[in-house]
N, C-alpha and C positions, 0 to 999 in steps of 0.2 A: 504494500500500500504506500504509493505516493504520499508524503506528508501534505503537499500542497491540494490534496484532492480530499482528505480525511476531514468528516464533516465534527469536528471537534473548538473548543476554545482552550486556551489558557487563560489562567487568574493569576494576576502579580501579587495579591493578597488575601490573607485569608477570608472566607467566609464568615461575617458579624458572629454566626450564634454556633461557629465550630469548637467543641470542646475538645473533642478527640483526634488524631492524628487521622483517622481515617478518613473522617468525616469531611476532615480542609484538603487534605492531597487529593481525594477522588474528586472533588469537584473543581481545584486548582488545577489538575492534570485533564480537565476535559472528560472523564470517563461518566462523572454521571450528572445530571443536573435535576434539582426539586423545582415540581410545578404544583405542588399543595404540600400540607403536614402530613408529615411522613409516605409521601409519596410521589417515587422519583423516577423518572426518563433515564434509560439504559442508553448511552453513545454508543456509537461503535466499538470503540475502546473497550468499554466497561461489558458490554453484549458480548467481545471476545473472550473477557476475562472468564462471565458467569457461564461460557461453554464450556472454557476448560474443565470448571470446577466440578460441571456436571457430566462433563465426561470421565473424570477419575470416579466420583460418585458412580457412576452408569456401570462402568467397569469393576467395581468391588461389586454392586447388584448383582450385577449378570455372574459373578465369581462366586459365588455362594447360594446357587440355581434362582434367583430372583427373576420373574416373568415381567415384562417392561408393560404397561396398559396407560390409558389416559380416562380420567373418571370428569364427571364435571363440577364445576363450579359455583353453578346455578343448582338447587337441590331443593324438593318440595319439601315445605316445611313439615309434612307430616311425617316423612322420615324419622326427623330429628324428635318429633312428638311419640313415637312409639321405643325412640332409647331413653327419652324422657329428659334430653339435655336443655330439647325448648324452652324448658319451661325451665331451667335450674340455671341458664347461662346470662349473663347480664346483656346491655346492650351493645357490647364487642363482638355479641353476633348478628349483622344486619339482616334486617326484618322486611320483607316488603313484600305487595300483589302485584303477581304478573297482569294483564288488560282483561282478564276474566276472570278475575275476583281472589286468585288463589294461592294460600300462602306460599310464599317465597324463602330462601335463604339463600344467602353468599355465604358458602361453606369455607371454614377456617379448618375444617380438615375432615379427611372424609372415612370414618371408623362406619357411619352409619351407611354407606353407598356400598362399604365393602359386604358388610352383612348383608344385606338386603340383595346383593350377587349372587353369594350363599347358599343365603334360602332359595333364589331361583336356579341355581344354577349347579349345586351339589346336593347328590341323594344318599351317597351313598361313601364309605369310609377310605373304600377304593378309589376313592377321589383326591384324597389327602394323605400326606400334608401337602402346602401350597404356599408357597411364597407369591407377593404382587409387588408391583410399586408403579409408580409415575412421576414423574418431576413437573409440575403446573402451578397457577398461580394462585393462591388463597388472598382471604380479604378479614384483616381485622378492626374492627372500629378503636384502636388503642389510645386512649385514653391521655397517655405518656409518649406520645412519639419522639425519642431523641436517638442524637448521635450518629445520624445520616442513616448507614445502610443497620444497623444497630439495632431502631425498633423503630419499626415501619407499621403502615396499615395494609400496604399490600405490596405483598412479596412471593416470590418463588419457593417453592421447599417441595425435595424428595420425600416422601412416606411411603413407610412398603410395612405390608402387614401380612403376618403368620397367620397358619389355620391350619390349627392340628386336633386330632383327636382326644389327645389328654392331655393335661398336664407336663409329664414326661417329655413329649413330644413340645411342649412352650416352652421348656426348659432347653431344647437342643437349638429351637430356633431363634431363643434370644440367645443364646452362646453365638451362633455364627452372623448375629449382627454384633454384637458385642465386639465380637474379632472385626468384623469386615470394617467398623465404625473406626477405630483404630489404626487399619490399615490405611484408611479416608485420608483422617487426620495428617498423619505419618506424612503423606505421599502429597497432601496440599502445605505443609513444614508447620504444621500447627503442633503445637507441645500439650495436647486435649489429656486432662485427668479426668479419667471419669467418679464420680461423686454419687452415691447413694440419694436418691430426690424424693418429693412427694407426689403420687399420680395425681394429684390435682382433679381438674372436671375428664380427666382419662378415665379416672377408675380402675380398677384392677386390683393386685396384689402386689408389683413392685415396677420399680421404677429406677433406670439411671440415667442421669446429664453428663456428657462430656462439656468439662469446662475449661477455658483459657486465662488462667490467669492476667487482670488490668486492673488498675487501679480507677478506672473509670467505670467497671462492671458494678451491674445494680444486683446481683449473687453477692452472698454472703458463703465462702466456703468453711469449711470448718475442717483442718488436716495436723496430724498425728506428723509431732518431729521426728519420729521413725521409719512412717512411711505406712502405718497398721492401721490407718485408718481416713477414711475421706467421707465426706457429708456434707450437701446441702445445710444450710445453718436450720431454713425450715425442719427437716425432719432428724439435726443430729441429735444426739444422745453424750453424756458426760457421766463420767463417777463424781456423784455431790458428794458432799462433805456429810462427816458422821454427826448426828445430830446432840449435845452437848447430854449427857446422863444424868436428868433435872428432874426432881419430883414435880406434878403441877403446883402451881402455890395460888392464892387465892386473888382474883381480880381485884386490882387498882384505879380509880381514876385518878388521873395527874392533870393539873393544868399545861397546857404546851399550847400559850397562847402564840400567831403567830407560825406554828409551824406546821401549816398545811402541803410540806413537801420532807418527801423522808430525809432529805441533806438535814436539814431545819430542823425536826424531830430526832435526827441522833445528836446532834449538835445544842441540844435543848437541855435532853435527857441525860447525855454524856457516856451513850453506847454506843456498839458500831451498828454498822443499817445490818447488817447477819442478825440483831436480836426485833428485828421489825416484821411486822406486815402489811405490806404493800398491797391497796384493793384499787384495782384497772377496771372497768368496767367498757362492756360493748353492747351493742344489739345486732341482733343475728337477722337477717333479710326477713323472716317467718314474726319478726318482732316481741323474743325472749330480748328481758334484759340479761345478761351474763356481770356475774359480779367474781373477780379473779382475785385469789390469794397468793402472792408469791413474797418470799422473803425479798425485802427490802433492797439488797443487794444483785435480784437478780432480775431481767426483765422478762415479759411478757414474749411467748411467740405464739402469734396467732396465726401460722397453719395448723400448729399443733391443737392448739385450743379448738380450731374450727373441727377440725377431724373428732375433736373428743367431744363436739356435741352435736356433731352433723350439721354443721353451716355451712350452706353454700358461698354464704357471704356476710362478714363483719363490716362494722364501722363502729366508729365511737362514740359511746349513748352521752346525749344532752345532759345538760345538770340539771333541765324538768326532770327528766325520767329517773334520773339517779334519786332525786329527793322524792319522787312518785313512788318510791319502792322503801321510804322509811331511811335513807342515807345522805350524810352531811357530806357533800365531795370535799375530798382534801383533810374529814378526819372520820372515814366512812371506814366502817366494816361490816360484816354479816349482821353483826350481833343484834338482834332486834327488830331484820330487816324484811321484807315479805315481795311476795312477787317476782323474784330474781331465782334463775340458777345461780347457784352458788358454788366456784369450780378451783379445786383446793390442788396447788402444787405437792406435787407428794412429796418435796424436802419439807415442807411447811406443816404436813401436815406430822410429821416424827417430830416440827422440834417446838420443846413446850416452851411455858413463859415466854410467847412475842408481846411485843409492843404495838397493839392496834386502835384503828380511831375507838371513839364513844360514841359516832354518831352525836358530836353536840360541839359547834362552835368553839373552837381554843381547850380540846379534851382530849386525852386519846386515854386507852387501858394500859394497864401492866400486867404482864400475866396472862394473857388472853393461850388459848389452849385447844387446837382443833378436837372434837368431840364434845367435849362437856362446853363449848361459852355456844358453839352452835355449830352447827352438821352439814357438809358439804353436799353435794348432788352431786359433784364428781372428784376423786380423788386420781391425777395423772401429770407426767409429764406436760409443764408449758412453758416451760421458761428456755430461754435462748442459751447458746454454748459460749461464752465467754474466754479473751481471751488466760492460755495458760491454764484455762480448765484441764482435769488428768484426762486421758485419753480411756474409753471403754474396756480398749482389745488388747492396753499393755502401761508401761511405766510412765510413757512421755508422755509431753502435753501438748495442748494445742492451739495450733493458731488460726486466727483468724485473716483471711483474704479474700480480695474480692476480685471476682471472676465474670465471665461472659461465657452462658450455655450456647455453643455450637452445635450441637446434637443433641436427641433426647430416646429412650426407649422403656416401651411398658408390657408389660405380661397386663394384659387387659384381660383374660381367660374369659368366662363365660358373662361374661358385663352387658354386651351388646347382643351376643349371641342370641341369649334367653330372649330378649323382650321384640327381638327383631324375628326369631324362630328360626334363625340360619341353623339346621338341624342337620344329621347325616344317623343313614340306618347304620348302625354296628355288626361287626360280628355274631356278636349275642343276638340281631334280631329286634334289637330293642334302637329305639331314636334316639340319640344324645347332642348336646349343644357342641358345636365346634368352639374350641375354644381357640382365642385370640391374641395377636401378639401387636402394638404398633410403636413404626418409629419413625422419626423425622430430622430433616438435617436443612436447615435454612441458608439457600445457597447466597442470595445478599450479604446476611450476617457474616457469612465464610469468610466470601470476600474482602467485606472492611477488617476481620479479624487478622489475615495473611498480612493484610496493608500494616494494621498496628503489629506486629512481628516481625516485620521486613520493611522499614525507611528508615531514614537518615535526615536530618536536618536539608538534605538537599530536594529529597523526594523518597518516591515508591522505590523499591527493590523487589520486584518480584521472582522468587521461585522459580527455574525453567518450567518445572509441570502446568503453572496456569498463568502464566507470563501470556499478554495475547501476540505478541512476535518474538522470536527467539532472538534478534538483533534489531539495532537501531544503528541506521547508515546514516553517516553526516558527512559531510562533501565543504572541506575549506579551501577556498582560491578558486573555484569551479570557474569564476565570471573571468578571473586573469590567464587557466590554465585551463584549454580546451581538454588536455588529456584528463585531465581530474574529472570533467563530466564524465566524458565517454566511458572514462574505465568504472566509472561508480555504474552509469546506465547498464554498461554490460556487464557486470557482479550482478546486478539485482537482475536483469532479466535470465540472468544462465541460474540463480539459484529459485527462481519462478517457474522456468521448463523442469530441474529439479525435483519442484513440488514443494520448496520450501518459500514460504513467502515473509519477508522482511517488514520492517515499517522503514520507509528511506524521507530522508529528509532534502527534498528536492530545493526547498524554497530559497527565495532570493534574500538570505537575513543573513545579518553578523555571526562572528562564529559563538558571540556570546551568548545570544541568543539562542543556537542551536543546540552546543551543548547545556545552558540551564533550562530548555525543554526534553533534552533525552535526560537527562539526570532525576527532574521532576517526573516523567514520564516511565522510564524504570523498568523499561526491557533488558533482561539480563548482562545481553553484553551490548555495548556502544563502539560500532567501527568504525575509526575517521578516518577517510579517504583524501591525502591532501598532498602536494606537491613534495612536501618534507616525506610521505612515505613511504610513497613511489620511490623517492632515491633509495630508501633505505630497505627494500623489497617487496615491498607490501600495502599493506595495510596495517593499520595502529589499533587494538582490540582492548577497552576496557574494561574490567568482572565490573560490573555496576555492583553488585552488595560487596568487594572490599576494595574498589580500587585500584585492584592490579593490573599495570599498563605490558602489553607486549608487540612487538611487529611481526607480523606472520604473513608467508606469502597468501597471495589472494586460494591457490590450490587447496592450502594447509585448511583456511579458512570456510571454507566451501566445502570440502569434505566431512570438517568438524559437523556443520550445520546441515548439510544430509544425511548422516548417519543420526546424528541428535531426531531428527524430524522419521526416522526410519527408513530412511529413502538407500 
């Protein structure tokens, strides 16, 4: 591709609201440009990049028997009404009537089209197992869209979904995306950990994200200095602390005017926030207040919460509703209070004599004691993993980082199956649900993710694997040295018959210019073609991700990049 023909721009400056390195190079470098929130026009550039990505992706599918299909976009709402997600998913899944009346959805992913195949299309056990996938475009109304390609509303993403007979059989088919997701990773230079997660509105029985570690990721990871352990913050787990060997002692009220925030309250009292308790309170979408007990020192985590009361969806209850239920916010506890679950961390609920409100204005208790001052509705895990907490699976501890999910996969087992009836006759004679497997890899995402792991203060560095040209030809003195044209014209068109196609910088611009467009632009190698290196044999080749300069004859060069291309 001619430079001067490539339908692209350059930016001399960053983008007003780019946070992230990826977010200002892809749009400085011409590859992508936004024409709404969170949703952006693919250049050519950038169009070449997301084929690569999808062709390494396409290629680990088909390597671990994945059947390629295209499903649609567009999806009757009653689909989604007989898995029952319609009704449980908020307004991030668009809603609307096609011209005769009937409900519509733009699918964010397609678990209920696979079933609903299934049922039509499988009868029998001899049928299975089955691997699918497709690579197409989803639509989410997100709420949060940032960070360019990052978190989008709509984007591209592979999903390929298992269908086996049992159990057993979802266990071998998440092993081999397991592996293949890995070899994904690997083969686009991504450094992906994969992390234990929460199925979220998937459902199922388990779940994992591969993640990339950035300090701009909105993941919280949570990982073992050993290496024995990885987890989403949502669903990790910690060894708490042993709870102090205290008889109960008899409730106190103290005045603690002033200290309607635990800092303030141990600071009051002159204990540490570990002899507190902390009441968080939420409402759940179905509109239960939730009144949360955690020691003082630890926080709230509302995936966990949610899972432990079956909420689709929290937010954080008013201070009408909180005092509508008998509770002073800021020196609120259970004790006396009606109409709330009441949902008790299980460190809290082993350690006696806490410090909790009185429900009264400038009051709290001393002594307060799960069981006897008042009786929880839930006693479980809800509190978050902290840093340097001890690690589950062994001595070390852990830290916390934040990361970006590249990939995701679920053992969704009979979730969908059942309510959609995707069924198969057994051996025995007898009907049973297929059970299910899905997983997903958002190729947008990929992309910005490669970019923030590969540039430099000068630009992109891309990977040969999803680089969209393996070189970038720049031509200095062309205008003073007719040979510098001709020999550049004829390199690029002999490695064109080839099969190998270049980006070539034809235009009539300064050499400054040319090279701080291949530099920002970030085709693996940079070959300048210029009077100086004709004398000296060649061509001048630079590694754009380290800089190292060489002069090779044009043959040497030309071979490298047909055999590189397969040719």
């Amino acid at each position: 591709m001619r430079l001067s023909q490539l339908f692209f721009a350059t930016l001399r400056d960053d983008p007003a609201d780019a946070e992230m390195a990826s977010h200002r190079l892809l749009q400085r470098a011409g590859y992508v440009r936004q024409i709404g929130t969170g949703i952006y026009s693919l250049l050519p550039l950038g169009w070449r990049v997301n084929r690569r990505v999808e062709q390494v992706i396409r290629e680990e599918m088909d390597r671990i028997g994945c059947q390629e299909m295209e499903m649609p976009v567009v999806q009757p709402a009653d689909l989604w009404r007989e898995s029952g997600r319609y009704q449980k998913i908020g307004p991030e899944l668009v809603r609307f009537k096609d011209r005769t009346g009937r409900d519509m959805v733009l699918a964010m992913t397609h678990e209920e089209v696979v079933a609903t195949l299934l049922r039509d299309l499988v009868s029998s056990y001899r049928q299975l197992p089955l691997l699918v996938y497709h690579i197409q475009t989803k639509f989410r109304d997100e709420p949060r869209s940032r960070g360019g390609l990052i978190r989008v509303r709509e984007f591209v993403m592979k999903d390929s979904y298992s269908c086996d007979i049992d159990t057993a059989g979802l266990d071998r088919s998440y092993q081999l995306h397991y592996e293949a997701y890995q070899r994904i990773f690997e083969r686009l230079g991504l450094d992906a950990i994969p992390v234990g997660a929460d199925v979220g509105m998937m459902g199922g029985s388990l779940a994992h994200e591969f993640m990339v570690l950035n300090e701009h990721g909105e993941d919280t990871l949570v990982l073992c200095e050993n290496g024995d352990y990885a987890a989403n913050q949502q669903i990790a787990t910690v060894r708490k602390p042993e709870a102090p060997p205290e008889e109960p002692m008899p409730t106190e009220e103290v005045a603690t005017p002033g200290a309607a925030t635990i800092a303030d309250l141990a600071r009051v009292l002159e204990v540490g926030e570990e002899r507190t308790a902390k009441a968080t309170f939420f409402m759940t979408g179905d509109g239960r207040l939730l009144t949360v007990i955690t020691r003082g020192d630890y926080e709230v985590n509302e995936t966990k919460l949610a899972n432990a009361v079956k909420a689709f969806t929290l937010r954080p209850a008013q201070v009408e509703e909180i005092r509508a239920a008998g509770m002073v916010p800021g020196y609120a506890s259970p004790i006396g209070a009606h109409d709330t679950v009441v949902v008790v961390d299980d460190l809290v609920a082993r350690s006696p004599n806490l410090v909790a409100g009185a429900n009264r204005e400038g009051f709290h208790l001393r002594n307060v004691n799960v069981g006897r001052d008042f009786t929880p509705d839930v006693v479980t895990d809800v509190v978050n993993a902290r840093e340097g907490d001890p690690c589950p699976n062994c001595d070390g501890a852990l830290a916390l980082r934040k990361g970006i999910e590249v990939g995701n996969i679920f053992k969704l087992g009979t979730d969908f199956s059942i309510p959609i009836g995707a069924m198969y006759l057994g051996e025995d004679g007898e009907r049973h649900p297929i059970v299910m497997g899905s997983y997903g890899i958002g190729i947008g995402r990929n992309v910005a993710c490669i970019v923030e792991a590969h540039h430099d203060e000068k630009g992109i560095a891309w990977p040969a694997e999803v680089a969209p040209y393996p070189a970038h030809l720049v031509t200095i003195g062309a205008a003073r040295d007719p040979q510098v044209a001709s020999e550049a014209d004829a390199l690029y068109a002999r490695l064109a018959d080839a099969g190998v196609e270049i980006l070539y910088d034809d235009r009539d611009e300064s050499p400054g210019v040319k090279f701080t467009d291949a530099e920002l632009l970030g085709m693996p190698l940079i070959v300048t073609l210029s009077p100086r290196s004709l004398a000296a044999g060649g061509v001048e080749v630079t590694e754009r991700a380290t800089g190292e300069k060489s002069v090779q004859p044009m043959a040497d060069l030309e071979a490298r990049l047909t055999t590189a291309a397969g040719g």
